[in-house]
C-alpha positions as CSV (number, residue, x, y, z in Angstrom):
1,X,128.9,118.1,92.1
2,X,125.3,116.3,92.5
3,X,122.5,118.7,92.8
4,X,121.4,119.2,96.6
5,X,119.0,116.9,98.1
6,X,116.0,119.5,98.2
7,X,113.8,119.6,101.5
8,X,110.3,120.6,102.4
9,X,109.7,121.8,106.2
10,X,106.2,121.4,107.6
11,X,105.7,122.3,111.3
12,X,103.1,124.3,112.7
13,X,105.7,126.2,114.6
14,X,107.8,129.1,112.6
15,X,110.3,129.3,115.0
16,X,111.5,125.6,115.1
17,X,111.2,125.7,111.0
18,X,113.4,129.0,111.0
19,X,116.1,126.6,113.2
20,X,115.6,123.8,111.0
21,X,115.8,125.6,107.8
22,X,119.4,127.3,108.9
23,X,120.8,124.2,109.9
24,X,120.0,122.4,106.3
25,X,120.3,125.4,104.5
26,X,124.2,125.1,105.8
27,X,125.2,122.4,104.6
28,X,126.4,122.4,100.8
29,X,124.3,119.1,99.6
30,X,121.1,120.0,101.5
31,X,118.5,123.1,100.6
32,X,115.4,124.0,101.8
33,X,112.7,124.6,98.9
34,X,109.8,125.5,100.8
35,X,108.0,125.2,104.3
36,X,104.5,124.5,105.2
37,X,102.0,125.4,108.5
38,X,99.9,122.7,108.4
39,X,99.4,119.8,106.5
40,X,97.2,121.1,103.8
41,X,99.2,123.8,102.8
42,X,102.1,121.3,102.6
43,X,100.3,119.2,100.1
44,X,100.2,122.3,97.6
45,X,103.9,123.3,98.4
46,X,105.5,119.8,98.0
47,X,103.6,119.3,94.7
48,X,104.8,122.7,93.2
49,X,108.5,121.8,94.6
50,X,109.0,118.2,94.1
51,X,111.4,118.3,97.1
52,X,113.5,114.7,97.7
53,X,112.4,114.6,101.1
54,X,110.0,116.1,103.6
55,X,110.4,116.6,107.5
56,X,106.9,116.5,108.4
57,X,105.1,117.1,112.4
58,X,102.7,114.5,113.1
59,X,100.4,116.9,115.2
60,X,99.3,120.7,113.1
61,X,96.4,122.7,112.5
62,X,93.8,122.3,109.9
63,X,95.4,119.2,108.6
64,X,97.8,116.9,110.4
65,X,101.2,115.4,109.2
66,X,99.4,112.0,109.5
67,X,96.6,112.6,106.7
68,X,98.9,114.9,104.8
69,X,101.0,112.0,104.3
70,X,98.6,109.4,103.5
71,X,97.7,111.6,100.8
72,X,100.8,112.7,99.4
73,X,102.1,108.8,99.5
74,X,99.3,108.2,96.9
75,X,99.1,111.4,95.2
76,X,98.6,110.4,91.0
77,X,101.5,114.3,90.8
78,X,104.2,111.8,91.4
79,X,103.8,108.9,89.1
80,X,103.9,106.4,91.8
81,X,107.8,108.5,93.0
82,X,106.0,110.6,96.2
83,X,108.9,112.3,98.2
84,X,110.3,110.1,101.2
85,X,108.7,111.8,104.1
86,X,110.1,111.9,107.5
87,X,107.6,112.0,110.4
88,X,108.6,114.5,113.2
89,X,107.5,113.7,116.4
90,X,108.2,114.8,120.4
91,X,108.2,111.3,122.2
92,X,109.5,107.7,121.0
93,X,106.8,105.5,121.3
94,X,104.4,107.4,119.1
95,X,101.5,105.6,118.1
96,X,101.1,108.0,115.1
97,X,104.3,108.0,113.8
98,X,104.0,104.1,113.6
99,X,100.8,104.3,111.9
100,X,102.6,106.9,109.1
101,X,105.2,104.4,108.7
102,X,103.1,101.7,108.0
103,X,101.3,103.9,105.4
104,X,104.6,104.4,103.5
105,X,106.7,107.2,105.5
106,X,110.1,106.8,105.6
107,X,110.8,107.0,109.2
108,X,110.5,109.1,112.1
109,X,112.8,111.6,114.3
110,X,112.4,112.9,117.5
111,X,111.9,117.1,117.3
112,X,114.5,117.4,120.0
113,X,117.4,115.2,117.6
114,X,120.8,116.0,117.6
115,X,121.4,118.6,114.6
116,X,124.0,116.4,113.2
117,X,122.0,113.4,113.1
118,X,119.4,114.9,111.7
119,X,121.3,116.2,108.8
120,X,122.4,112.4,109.0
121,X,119.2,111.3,109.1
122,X,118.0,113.3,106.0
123,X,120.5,112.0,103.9
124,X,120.5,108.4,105.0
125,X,116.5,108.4,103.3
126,X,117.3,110.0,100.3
127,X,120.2,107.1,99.7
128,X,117.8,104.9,101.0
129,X,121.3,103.1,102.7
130,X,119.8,102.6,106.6
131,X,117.0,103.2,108.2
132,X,117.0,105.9,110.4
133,X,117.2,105.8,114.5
134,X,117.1,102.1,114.1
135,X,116.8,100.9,117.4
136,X,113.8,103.7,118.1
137,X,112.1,102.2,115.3
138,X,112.5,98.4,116.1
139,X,111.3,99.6,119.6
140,X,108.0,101.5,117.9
141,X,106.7,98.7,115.9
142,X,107.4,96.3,119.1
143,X,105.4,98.4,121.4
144,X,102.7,99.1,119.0
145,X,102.6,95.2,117.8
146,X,100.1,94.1,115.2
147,X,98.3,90.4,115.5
148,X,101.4,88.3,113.3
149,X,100.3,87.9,109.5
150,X,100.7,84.8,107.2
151,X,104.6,84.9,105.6
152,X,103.0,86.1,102.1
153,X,104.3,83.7,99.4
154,X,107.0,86.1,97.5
155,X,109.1,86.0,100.6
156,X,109.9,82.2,99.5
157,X,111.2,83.7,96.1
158,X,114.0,85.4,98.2
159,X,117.5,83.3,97.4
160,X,119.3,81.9,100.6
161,X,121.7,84.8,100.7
162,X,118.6,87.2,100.3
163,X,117.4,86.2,103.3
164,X,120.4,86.6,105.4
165,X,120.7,90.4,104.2
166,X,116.8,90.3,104.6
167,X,117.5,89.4,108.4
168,X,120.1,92.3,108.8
169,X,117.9,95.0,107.5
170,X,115.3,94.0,109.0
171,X,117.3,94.7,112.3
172,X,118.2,98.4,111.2
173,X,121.9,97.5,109.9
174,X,122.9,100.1,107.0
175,X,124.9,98.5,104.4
176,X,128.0,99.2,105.5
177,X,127.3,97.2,108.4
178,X,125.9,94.2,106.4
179,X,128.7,94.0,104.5
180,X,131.1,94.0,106.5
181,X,129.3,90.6,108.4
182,X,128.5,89.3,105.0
183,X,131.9,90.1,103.7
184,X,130.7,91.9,101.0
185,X,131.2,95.4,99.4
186,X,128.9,97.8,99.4
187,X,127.9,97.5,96.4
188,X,126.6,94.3,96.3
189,X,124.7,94.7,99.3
190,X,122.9,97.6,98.1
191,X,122.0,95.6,94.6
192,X,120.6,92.6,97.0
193,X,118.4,95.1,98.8
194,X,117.2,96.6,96.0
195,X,116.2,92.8,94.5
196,X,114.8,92.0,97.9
197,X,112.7,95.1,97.8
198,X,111.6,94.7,94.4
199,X,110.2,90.9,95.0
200,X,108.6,91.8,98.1
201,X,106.4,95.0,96.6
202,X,108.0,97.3,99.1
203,X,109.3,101.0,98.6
204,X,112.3,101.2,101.0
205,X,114.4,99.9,104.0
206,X,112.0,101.0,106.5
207,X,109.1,99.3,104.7
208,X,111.1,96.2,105.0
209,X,111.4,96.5,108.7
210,X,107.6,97.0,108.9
211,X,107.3,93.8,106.7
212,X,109.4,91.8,109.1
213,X,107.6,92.9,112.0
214,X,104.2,92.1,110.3
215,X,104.8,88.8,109.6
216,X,107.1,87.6,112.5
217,X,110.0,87.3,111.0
218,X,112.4,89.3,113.4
């Protein structure tokens, strides 16, 4: 077996980390490797634990998920490999968790989310195969629109068939889903993304949504 997919918790509230840490502690590829109160204590903890990904609340004490993040995202520990990092957040259209995607977090989930999609949602970032709550996130960067920016010029050194599967995950479909309109395997989708990725600069699926919307190209 593959080693579990280690987690950091950081919410200001023990209780809701005590439910959260049960629930992924359950599960035989997940484990929790440490929680945080605030954000400041979190930076400490997730450079000690080098977890895979972090669930992080936008809104703490001391220090808040928003600058912990910006910071971590850049931090020289991780040799340019931070931890994806979830934003955790109590309404939809949160102008934070927008602004923390657009630094570099990997997505966002509503506190109140189903258990089972957030154990979904967890591993879904570390494969880096969809982007989580799609539609939520589509929705977020459409509300919270920035003035459109020039198509940068790498986009044109996307291939034809680059740009289709460009198009798709730019909407939020997973690769299952893109292959199975491209008539593809999985495979081969996932290699495409990862060139696509790799010529435009950016980290992960999510990024490339943000790129999309940025430049008007959804």
């Amino acid at each position: 077996m593959s080693a579990p997919i280690r987690v950091v918790l950081v919410d200001d509230q023990a209780l809701f980390r005590a439910g959260i840490r049960m629930l992924v502690d359950s599960q035989p590829d997940l484990e929790v490797v440490g929680e945080a109160s605030d954000g400041q204590e979190a930076i400490g903890i997730i450079r000690h634990t080098r977890p895979d990904v972090v669930l992080m609340d936008i809104r703490m004490p001391v220090m808040d998920g928003l600058t912990a993040t910006a910071q971590l995202l850049v931090d020289p520990v991780f040799d340019g490999e931070p931890p994806r990092i979830v934003m955790l957040t109590t309404f939809d259209l949160d102008e934070a968790a927008a602004r923390a995607i657009r630094q570099g977090a990997s997505g966002f989930l509503l506190k109140d989310a189903e258990p089972e999609f957030l154990l979904a949602a967890i591993r879904s970032v570390h494969a880096g195969s969809a982007v989580i709550a799609a539609s939520a996130t589509r929705d977020l960067f459409a509300h919270f629109a920035e003035p459109t920016r020039p198509v940068p010029p790498q986009f044109a050194s996307l291939t034809d068939r680059e740009k289709e599967i460009f198009a798709l995950a730019a909407r939020g479909l997973s690769n299952a889903e893109i292959a199975g309109r491209e008539f593809l395997s999985e495979a081969t989708v996932k290699t495409h993304i990862s060139r696509i990725l790799a010529k435009l600069g950016l980290r992960d699926r999510v990024q490339l949504v943000v790129f999309a919307f940025e430049h008007g190209l959804v």
